[in-house]
C-alpha positions, 0 to 999 in steps of 0.5 A: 718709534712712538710716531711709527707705532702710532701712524701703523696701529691706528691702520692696521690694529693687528700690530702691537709692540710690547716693551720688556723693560730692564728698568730695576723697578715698576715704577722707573718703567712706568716713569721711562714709557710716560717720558718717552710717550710710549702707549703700548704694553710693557712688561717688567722685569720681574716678570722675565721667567714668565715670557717662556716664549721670548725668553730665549730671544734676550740678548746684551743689545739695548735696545734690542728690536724683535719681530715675530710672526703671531705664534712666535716664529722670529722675523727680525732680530736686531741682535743677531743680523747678518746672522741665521736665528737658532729657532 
C-alpha cells in the first residue's frame, strides 16, 4: 500500500488515504504507521464518534479498505463485495 500511495499521490495530489486505527492507544498507532512507513493521515481510535460520516461504514474485516467519492458517496468496499451498500 505505501508504494501505490506514494507512486498515486505524488501524480495526482487529489488522493488521500486516511488510516482509522484500531490500535488501543496513540501512541501504538503512532508506533504501527512508522513501522509500516505509512506517511498519510490517521486517526485513533478514540476519535471514532467523530467521523459521523464513515461511522457507519465500520465493519469486523481488518484491514477493511474504503473508497469514497469527495463528498462521502462509497465506491468500494472491501467489507461488503459482492454485496449492494446500504448508502
Amino acid at each position: 500500500m505505501v508504494k501505490f500511495y506514494n507512486r498515486i499521490k505524488s501524480t495526482h495530489p487529489e488522493f488521500e488515504t486516511i488510516l482509522i486505527s484500531d490500535d488501543k492507544t496513540v501512541a501504538d498507532m503512532r508506533q504501527y504507521a512508522k513501522e509500516e512507513g505509512f506517511a498519510w493521515p490517521a486517526v485513533p481510535q478514540e476519535s471514532y464518534k467523530e467521523l459521523r460520516i464513515i461511522n457507519p461504514l465500520f465493519g469486523n474485516s481488518i484491514p477493511q479498505l474504503v473508497v469514497t467519492e469527495p463528498h462521502g458517496k462509497v465506491l468500494i468496499d472491501s467489507e461488503r463485495v459482492g454485496r449492494e451498500h446500504p448508502h
